[in-house]
The first five atom37 places (N, CA, C, CB, O) and aatype in JSON, in Angstrom:
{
  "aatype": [20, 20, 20, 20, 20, 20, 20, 20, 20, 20, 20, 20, 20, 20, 20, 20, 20, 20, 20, 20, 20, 20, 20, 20, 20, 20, 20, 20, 20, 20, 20, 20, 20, 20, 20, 20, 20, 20, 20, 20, 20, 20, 20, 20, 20, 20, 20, 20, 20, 20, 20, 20, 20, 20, 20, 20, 20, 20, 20, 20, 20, 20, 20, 20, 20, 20, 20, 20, 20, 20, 20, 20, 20, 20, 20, 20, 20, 20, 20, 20, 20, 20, 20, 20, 20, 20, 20, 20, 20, 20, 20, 20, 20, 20, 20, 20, 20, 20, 20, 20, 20, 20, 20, 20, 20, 20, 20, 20, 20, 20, 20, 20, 20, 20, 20, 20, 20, 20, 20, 20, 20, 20, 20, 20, 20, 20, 20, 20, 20, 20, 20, 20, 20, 20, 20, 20, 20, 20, 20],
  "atom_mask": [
    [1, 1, 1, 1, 1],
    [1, 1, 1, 1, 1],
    [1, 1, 1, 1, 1],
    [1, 1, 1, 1, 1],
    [1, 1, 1, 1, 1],
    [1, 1, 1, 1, 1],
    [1, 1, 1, 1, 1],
    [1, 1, 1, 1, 1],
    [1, 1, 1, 1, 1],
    [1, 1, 1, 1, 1],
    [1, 1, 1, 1, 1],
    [1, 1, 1, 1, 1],
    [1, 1, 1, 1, 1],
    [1, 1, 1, 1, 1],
    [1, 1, 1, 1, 1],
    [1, 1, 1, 1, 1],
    [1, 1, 1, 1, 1],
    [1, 1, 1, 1, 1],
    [1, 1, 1, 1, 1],
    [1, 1, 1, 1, 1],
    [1, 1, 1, 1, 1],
    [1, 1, 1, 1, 1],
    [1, 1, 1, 1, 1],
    [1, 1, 1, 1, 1],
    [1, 1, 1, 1, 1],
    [1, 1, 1, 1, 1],
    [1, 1, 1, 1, 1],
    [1, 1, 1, 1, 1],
    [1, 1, 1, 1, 1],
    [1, 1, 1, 1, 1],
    [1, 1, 1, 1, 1],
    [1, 1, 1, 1, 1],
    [1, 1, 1, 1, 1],
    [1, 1, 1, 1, 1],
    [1, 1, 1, 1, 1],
    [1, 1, 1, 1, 1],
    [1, 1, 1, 1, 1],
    [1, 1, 1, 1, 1],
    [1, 1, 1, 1, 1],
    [1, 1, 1, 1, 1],
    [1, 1, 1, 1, 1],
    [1, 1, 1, 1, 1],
    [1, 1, 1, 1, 1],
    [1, 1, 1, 1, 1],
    [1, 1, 1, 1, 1],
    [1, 1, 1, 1, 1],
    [1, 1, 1, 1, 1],
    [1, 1, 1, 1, 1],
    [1, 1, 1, 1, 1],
    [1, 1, 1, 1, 1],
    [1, 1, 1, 1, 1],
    [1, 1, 1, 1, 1],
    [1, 1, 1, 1, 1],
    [1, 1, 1, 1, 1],
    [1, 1, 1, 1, 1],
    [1, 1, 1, 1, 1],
    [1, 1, 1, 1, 1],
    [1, 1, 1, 1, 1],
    [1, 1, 1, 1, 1],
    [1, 1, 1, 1, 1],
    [1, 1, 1, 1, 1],
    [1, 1, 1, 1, 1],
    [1, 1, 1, 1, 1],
    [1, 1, 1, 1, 1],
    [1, 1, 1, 1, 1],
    [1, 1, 1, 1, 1],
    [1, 1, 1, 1, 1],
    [1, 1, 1, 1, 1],
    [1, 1, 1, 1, 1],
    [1, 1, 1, 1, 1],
    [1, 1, 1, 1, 1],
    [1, 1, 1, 1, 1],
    [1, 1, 1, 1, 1],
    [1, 1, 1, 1, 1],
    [1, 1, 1, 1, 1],
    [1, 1, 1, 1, 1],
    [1, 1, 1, 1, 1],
    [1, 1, 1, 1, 1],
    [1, 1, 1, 1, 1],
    [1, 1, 1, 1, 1],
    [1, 1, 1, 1, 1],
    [1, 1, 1, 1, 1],
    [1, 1, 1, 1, 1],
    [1, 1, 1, 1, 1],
    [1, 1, 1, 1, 1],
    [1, 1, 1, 1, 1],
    [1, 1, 1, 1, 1],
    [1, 1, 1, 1, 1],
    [1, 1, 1, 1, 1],
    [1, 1, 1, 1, 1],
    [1, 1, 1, 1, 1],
    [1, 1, 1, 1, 1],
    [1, 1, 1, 1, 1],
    [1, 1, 1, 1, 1],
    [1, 1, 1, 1, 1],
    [1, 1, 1, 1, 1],
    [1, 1, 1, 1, 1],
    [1, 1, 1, 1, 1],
    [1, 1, 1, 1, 1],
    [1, 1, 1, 1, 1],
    [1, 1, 1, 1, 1],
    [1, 1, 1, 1, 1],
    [1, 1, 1, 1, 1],
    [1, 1, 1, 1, 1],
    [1, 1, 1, 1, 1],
    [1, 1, 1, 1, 1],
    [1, 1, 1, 1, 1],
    [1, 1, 1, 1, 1],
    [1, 1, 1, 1, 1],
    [1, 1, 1, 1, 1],
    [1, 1, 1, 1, 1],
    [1, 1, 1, 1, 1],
    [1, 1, 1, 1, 1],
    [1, 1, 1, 1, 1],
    [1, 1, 1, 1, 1],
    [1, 1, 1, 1, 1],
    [1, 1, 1, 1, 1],
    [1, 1, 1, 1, 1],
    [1, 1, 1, 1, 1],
    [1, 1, 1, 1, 1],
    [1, 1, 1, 1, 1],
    [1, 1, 1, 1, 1],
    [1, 1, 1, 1, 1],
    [1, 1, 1, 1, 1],
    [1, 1, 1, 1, 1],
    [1, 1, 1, 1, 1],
    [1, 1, 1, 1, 1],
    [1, 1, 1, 1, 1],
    [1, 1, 1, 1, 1],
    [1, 1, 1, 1, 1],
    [1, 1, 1, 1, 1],
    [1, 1, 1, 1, 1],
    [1, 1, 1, 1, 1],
    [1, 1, 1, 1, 1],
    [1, 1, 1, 1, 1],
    [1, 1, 1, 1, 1],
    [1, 1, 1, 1, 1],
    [1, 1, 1, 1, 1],
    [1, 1, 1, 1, 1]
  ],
  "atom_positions": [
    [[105.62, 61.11, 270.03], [104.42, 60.51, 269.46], [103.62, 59.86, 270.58], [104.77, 59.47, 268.36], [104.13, 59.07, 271.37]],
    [[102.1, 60.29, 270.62], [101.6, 59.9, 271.86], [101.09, 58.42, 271.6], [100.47, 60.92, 272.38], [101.3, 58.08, 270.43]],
    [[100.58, 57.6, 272.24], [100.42, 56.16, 271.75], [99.12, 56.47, 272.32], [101.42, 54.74, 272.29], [98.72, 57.01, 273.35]],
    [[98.23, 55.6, 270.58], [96.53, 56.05, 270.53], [96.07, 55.39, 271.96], [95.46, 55.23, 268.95], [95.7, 56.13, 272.87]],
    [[96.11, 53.71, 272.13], [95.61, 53.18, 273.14], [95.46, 54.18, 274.49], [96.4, 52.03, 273.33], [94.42, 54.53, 275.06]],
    [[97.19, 54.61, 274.89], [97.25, 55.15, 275.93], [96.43, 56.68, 276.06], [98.62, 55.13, 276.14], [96.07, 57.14, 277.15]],
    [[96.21, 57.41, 274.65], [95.29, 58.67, 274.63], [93.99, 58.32, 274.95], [95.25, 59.39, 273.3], [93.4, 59.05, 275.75]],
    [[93.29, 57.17, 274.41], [92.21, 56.89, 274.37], [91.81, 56.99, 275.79], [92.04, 55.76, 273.71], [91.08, 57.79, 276.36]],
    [[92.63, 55.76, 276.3], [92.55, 55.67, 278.55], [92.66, 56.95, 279.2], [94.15, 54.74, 279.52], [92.39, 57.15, 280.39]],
    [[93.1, 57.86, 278.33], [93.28, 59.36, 279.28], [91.97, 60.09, 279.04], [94.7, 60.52, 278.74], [91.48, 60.87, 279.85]],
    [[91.29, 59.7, 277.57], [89.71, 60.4, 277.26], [88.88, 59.76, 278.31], [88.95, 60.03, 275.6], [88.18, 60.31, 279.16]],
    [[89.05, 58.62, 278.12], [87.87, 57.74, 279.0], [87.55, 57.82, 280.31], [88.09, 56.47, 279.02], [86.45, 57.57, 280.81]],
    [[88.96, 58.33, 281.08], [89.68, 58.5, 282.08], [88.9, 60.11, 282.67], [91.39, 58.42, 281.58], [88.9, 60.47, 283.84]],
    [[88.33, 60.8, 281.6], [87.98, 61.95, 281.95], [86.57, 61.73, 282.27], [88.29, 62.93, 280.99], [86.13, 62.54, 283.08]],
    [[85.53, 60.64, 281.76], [84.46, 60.88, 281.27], [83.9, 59.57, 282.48], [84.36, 60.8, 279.43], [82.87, 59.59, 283.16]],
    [[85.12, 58.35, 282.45], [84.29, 57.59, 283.2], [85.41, 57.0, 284.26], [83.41, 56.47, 282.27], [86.52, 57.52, 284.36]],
    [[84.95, 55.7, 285.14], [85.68, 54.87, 285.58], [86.31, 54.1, 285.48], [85.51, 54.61, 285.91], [85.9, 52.95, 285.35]],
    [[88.2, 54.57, 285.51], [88.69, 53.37, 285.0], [89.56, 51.96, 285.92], [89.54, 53.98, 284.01], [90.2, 51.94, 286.97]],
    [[89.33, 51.3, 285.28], [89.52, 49.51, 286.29], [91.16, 50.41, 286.79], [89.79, 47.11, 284.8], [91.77, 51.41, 286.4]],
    [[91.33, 49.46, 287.75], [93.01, 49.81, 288.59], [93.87, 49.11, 287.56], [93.36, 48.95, 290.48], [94.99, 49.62, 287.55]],
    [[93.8, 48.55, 287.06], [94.48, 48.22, 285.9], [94.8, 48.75, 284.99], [94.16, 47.62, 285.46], [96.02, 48.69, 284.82]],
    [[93.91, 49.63, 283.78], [93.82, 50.79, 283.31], [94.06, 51.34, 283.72], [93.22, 51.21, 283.01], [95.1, 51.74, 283.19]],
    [[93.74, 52.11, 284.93], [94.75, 53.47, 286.09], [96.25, 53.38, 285.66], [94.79, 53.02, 288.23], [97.01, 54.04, 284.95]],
    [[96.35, 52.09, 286.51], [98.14, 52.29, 286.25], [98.85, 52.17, 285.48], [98.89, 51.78, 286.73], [100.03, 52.47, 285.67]],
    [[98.39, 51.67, 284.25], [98.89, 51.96, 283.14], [99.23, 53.46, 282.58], [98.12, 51.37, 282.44], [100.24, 54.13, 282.37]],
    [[97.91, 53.59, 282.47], [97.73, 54.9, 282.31], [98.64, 56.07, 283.67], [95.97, 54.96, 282.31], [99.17, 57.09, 283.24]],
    [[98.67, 55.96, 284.22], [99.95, 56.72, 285.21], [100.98, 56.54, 284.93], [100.14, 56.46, 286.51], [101.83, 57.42, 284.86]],
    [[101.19, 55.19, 284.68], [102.9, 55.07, 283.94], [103.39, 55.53, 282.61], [103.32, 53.63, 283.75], [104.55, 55.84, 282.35]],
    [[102.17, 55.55, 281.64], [102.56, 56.62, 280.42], [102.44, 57.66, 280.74], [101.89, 56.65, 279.24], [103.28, 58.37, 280.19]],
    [[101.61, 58.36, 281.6], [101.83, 59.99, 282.12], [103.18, 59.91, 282.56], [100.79, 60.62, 283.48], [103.93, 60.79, 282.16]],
    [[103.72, 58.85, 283.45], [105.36, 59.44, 283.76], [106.5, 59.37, 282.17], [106.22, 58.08, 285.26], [107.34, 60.0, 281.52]],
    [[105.83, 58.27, 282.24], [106.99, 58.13, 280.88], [106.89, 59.57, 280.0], [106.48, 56.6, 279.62], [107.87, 60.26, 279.72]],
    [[105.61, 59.83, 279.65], [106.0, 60.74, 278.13], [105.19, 61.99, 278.52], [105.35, 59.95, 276.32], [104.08, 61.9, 279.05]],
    [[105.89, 63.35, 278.17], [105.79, 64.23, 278.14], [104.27, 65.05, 277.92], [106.65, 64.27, 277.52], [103.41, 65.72, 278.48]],
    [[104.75, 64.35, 276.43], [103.21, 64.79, 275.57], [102.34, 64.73, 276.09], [102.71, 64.17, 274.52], [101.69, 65.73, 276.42]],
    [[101.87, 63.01, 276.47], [100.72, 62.57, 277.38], [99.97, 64.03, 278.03], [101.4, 61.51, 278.72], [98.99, 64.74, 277.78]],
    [[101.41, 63.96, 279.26], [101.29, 64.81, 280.13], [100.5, 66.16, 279.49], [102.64, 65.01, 280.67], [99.37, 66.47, 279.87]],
    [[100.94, 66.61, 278.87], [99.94, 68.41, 278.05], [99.29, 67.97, 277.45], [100.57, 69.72, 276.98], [98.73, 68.81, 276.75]],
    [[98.9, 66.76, 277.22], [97.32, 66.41, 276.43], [96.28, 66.6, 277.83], [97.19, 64.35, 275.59], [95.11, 66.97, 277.79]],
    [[97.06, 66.23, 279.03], [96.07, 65.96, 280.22], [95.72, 67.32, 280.65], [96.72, 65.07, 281.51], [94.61, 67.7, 281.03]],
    [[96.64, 67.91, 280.57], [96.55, 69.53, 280.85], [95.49, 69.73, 279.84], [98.07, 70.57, 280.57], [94.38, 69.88, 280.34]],
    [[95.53, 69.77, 278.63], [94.9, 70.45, 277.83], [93.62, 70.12, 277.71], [95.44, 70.47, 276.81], [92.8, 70.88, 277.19]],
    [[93.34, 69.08, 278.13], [92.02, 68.26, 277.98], [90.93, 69.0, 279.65], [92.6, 66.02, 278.08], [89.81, 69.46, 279.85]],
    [[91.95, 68.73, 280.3], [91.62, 69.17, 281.66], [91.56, 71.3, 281.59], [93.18, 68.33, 282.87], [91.26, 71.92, 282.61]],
    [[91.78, 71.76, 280.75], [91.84, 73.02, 280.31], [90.38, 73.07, 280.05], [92.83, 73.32, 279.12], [89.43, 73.46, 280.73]],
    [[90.5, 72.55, 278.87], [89.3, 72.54, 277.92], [87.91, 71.98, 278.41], [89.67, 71.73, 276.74], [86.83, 72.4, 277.99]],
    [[88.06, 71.01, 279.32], [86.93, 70.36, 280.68], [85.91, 71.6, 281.24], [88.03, 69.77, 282.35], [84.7, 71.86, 281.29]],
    [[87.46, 72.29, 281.71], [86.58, 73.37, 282.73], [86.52, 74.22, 281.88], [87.17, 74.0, 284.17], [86.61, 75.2, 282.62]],
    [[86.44, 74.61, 280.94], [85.96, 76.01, 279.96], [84.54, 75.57, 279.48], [87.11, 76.38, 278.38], [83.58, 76.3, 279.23]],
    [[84.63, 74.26, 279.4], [83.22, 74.06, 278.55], [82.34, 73.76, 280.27], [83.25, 72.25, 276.99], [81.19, 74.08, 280.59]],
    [[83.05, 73.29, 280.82], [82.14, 73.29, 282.43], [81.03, 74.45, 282.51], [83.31, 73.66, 283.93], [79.8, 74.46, 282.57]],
    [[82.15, 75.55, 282.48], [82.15, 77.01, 283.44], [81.1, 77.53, 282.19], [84.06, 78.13, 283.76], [81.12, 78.76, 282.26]],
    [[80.18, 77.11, 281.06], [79.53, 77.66, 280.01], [77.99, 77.61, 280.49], [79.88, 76.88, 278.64], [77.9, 76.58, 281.17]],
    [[77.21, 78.0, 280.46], [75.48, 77.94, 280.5], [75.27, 77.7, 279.37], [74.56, 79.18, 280.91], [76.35, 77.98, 278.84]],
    [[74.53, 77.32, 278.5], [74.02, 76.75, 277.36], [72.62, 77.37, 277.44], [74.1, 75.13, 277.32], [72.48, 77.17, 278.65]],
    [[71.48, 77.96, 277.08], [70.43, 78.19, 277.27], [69.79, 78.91, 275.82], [70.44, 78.89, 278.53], [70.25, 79.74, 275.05]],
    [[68.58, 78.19, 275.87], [67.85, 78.23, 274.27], [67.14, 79.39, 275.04], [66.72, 76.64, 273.42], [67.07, 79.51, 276.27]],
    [[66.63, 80.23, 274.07], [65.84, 81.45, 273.93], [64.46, 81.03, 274.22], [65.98, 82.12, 272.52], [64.01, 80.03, 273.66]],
    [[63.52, 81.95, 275.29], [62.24, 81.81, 275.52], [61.03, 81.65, 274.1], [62.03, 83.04, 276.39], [60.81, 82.45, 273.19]],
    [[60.57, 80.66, 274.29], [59.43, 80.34, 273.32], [60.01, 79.0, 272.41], [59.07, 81.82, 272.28], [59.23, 78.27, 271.8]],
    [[61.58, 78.78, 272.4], [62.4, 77.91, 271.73], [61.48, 76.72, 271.75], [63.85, 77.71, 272.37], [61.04, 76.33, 270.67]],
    [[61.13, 76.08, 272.88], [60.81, 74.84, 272.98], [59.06, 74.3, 272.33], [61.07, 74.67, 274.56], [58.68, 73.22, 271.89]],
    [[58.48, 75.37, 272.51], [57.12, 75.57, 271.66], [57.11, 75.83, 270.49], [56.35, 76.47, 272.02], [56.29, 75.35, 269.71]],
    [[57.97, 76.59, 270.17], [58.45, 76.63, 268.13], [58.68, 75.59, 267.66], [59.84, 77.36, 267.51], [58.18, 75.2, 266.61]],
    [[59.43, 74.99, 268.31], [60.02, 72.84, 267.68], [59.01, 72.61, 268.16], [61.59, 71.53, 268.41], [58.38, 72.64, 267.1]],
    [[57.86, 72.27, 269.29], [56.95, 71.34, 268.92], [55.91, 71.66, 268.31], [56.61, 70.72, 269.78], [55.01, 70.85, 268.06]],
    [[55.85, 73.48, 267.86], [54.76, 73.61, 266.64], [55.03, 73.08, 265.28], [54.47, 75.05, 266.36], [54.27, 72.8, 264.36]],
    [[56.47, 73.0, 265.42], [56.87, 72.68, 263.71], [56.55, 71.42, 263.61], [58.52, 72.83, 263.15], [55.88, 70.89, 262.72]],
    [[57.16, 70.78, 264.81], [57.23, 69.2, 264.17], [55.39, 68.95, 263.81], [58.02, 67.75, 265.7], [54.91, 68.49, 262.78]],
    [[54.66, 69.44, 265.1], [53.19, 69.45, 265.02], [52.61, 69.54, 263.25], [52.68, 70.9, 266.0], [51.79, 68.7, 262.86]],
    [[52.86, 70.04, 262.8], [52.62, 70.96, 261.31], [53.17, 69.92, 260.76], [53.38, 72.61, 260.91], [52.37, 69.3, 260.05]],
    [[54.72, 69.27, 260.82], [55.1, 68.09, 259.9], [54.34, 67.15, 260.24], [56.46, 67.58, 259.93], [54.28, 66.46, 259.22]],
    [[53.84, 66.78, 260.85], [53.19, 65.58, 261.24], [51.72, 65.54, 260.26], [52.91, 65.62, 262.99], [51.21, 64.65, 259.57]],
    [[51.24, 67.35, 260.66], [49.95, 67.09, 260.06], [49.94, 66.92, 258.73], [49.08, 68.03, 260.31], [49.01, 66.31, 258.21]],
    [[50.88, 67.39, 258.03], [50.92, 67.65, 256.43], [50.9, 68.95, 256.19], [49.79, 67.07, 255.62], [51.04, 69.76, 257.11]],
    [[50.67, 69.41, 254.57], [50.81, 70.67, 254.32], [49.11, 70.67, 253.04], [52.76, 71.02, 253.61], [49.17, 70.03, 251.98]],
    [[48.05, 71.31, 253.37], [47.0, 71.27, 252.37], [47.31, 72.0, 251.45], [45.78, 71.6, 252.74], [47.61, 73.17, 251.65]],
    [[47.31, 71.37, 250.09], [47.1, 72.57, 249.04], [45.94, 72.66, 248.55], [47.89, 72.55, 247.9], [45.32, 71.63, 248.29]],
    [[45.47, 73.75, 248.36], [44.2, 74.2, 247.91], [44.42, 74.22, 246.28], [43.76, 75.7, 248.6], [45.51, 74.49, 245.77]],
    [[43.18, 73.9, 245.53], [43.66, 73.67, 244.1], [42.25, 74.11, 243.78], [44.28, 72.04, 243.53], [41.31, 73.69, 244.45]],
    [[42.02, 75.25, 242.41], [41.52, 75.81, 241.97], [40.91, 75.4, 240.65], [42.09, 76.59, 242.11], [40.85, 76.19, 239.7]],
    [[40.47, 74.17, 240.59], [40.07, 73.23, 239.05], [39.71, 73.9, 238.32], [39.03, 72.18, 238.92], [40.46, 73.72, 237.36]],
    [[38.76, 74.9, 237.98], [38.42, 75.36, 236.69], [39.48, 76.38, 236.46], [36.93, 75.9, 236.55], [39.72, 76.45, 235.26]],
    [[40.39, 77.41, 237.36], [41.42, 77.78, 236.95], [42.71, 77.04, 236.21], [41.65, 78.26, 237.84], [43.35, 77.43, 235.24]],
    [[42.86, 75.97, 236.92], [43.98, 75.19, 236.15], [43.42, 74.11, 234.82], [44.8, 74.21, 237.4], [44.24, 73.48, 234.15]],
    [[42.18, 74.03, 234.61], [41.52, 73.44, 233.86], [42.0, 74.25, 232.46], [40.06, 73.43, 234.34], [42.68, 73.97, 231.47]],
    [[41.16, 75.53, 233.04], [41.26, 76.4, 231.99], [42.92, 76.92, 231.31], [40.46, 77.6, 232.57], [43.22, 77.06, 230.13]],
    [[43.68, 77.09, 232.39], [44.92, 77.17, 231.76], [45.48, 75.58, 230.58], [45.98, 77.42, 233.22], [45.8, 75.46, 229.39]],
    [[45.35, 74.79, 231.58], [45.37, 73.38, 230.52], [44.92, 73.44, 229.48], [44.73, 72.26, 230.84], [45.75, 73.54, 228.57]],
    [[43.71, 73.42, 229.17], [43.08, 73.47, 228.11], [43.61, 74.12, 227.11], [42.08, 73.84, 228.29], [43.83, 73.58, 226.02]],
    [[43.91, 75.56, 227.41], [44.36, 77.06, 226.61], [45.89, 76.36, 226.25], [44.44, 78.91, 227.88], [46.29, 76.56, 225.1]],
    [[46.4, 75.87, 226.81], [47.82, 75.29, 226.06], [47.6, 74.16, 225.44], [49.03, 74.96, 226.97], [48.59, 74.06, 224.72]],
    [[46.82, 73.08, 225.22], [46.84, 71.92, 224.71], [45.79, 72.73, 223.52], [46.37, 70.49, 225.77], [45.8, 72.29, 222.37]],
    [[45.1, 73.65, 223.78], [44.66, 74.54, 222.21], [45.34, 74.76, 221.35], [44.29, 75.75, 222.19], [45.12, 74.53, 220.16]],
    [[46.32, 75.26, 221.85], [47.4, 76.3, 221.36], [48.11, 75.75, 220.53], [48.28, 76.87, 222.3], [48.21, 76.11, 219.36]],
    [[48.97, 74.37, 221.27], [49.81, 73.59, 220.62], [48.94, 72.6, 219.53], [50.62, 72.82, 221.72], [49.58, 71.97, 218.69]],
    [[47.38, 72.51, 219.57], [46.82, 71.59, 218.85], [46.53, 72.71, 217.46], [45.45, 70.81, 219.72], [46.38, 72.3, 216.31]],
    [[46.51, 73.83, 217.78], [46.61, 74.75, 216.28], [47.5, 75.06, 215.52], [46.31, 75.83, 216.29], [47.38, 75.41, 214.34]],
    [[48.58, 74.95, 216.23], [50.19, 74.94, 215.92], [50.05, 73.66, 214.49], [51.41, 74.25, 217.73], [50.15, 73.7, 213.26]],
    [[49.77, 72.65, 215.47], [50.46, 71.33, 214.61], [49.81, 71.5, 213.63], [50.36, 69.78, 215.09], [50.41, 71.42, 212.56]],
    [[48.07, 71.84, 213.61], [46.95, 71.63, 212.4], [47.83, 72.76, 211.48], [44.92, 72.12, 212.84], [48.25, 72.38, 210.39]],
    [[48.07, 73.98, 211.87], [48.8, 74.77, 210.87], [50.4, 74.17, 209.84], [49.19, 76.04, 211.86], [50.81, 74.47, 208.72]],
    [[50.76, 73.49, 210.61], [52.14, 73.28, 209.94], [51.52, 71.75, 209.36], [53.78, 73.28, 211.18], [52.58, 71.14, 209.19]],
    [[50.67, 71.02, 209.06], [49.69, 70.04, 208.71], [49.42, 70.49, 207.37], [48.42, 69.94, 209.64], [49.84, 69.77, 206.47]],
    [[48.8, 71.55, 207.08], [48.45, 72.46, 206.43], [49.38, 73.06, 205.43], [48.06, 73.21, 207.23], [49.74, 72.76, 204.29]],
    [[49.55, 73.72, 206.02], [51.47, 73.97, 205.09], [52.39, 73.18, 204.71], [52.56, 74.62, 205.79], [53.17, 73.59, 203.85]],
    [[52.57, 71.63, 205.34], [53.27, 70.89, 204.62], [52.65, 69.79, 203.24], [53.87, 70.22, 205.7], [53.19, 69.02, 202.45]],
    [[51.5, 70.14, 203.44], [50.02, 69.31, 202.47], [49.97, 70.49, 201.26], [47.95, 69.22, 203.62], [49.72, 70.08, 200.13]],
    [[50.18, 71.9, 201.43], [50.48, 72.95, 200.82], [51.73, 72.84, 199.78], [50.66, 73.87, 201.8], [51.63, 72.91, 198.56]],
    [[52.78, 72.67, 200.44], [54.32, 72.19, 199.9], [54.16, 71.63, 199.33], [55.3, 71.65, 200.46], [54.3, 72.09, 198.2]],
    [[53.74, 70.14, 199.37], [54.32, 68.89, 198.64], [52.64, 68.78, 197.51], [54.79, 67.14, 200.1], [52.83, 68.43, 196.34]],
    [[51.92, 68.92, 197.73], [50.69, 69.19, 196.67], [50.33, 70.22, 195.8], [49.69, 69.18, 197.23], [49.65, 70.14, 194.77]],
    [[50.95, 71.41, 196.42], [51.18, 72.5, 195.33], [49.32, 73.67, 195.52], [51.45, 71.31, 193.26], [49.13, 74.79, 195.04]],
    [[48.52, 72.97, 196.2], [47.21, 73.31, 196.48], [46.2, 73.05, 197.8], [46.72, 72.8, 195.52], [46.72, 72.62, 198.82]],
    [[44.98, 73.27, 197.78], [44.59, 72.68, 199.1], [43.01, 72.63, 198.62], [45.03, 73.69, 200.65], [42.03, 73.37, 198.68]],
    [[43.34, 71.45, 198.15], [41.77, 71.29, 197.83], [41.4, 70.01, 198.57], [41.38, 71.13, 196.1], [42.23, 69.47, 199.31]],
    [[40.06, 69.46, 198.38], [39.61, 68.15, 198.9], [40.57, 66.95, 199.06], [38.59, 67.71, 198.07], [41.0, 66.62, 200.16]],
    [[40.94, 66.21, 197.68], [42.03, 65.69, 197.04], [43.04, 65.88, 197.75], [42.24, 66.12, 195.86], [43.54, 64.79, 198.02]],
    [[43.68, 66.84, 198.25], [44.93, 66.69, 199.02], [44.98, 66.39, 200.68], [45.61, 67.96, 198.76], [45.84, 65.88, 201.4]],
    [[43.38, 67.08, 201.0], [43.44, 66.55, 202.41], [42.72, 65.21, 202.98], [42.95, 67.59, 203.18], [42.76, 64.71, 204.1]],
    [[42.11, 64.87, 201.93], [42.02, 63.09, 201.92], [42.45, 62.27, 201.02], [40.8, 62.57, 201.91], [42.0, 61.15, 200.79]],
    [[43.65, 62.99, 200.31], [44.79, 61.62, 200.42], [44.31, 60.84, 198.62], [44.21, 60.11, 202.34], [45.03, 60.09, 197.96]],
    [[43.28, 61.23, 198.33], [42.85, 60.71, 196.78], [43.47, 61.41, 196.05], [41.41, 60.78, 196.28], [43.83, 62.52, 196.43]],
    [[43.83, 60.83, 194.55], [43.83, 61.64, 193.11], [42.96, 61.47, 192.71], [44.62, 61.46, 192.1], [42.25, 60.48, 192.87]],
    [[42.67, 62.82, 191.75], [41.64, 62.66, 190.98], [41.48, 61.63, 190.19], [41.53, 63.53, 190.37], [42.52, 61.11, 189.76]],
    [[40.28, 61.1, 189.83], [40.3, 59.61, 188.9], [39.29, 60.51, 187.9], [39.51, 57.7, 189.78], [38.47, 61.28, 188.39]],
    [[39.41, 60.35, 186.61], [38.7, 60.63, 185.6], [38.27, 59.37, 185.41], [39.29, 61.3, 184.54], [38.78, 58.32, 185.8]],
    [[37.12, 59.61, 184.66], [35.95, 58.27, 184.06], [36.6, 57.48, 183.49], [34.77, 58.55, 182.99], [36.44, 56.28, 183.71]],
    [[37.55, 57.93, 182.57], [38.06, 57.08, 182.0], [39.29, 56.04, 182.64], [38.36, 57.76, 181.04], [39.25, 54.84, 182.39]],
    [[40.09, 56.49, 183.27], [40.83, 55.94, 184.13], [40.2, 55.17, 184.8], [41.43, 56.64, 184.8], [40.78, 54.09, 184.96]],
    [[38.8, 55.31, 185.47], [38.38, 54.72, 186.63], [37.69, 53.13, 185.96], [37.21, 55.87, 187.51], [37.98, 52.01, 186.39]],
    [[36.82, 53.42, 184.9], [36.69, 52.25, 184.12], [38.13, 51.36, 183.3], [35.68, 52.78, 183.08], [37.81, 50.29, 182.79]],
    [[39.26, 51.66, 183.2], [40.43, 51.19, 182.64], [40.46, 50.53, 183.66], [41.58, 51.99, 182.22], [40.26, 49.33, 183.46]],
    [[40.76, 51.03, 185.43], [41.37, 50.2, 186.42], [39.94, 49.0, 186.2], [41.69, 51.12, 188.22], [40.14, 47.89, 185.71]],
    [[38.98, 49.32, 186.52], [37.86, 47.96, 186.77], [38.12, 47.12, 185.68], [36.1, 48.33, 186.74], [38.33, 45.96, 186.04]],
    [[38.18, 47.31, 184.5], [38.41, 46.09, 183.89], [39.73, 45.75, 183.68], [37.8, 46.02, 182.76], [39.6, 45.13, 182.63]],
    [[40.7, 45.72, 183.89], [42.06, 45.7, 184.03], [41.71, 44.03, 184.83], [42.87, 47.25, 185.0], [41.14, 43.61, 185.83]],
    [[42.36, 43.55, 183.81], [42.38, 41.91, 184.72], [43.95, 41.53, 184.58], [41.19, 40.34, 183.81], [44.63, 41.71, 183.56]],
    [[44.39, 40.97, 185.81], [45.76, 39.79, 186.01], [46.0, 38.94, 185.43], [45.91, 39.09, 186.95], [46.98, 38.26, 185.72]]
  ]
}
């Protein structure tokens, strides 16, 4: 089992400068333990493989990222066509407003049995006589 502290001093050990203090520590767990030891190998493997690599972005790379970001920066315009989307609006808030008047219609149909004046404003008929009974009708 490698001991984290002492792995850590062998990363650091690769990357930067370490105090003589840290050194010899770190040398004395390389003698002591094995493992250490083929982590150093392996690390030191893996050093020079990624060394020995070129890395290189493709011609035009660097002008593509600063056209894009260019473009995020500016925004994106949408063009909007008002009397086209007007007109679609409209044509659905029609649609659904004939819908409802129809089933308005048909349920005033149902429950009244007819469709005369009387049913779509909500009065009964009052005959003369009725209508003079209610007026003098006193509490």
């Amino acid at each position: 089992m490698i001991n984290q502290e002492m792995y850590d001093l062998l990363i650091r050990s690769m990357n930067d400068q370490l105090t003589a203090e840290e050194d010899k520590q770190l040398q004395q767990a390389l003698k002591r333990s094995s493992e250490l030891r083929e982590e150093k190998i392996k690390l030191n493997k893996v050093g020079k493989l990624l060394s020995s690599r070129n890395y290189s972005f493709s011609d035009g790379f660097r002008s593509r990222v600063m056209q894009a970001v260019s473009d995020e920066k500016k925004g994106k315009v949408i063009s909007m066509d008002f009397s086209r989307n007007f007109t679609s609006m409209f044509n659905r808030i029609a649609i659904s407003g004939v819908v409802v008047i129809l089933l308005l219609v048909i349920s005033l149909y149902i429950s009244h049995g007819s469709l005369n004046i009387n049913t779509f404003t909500g009065v009964d008929p009052i005959s003369e006589d009725n209508l003079i009974s209610v007026l003098l009708y006193e509490k």
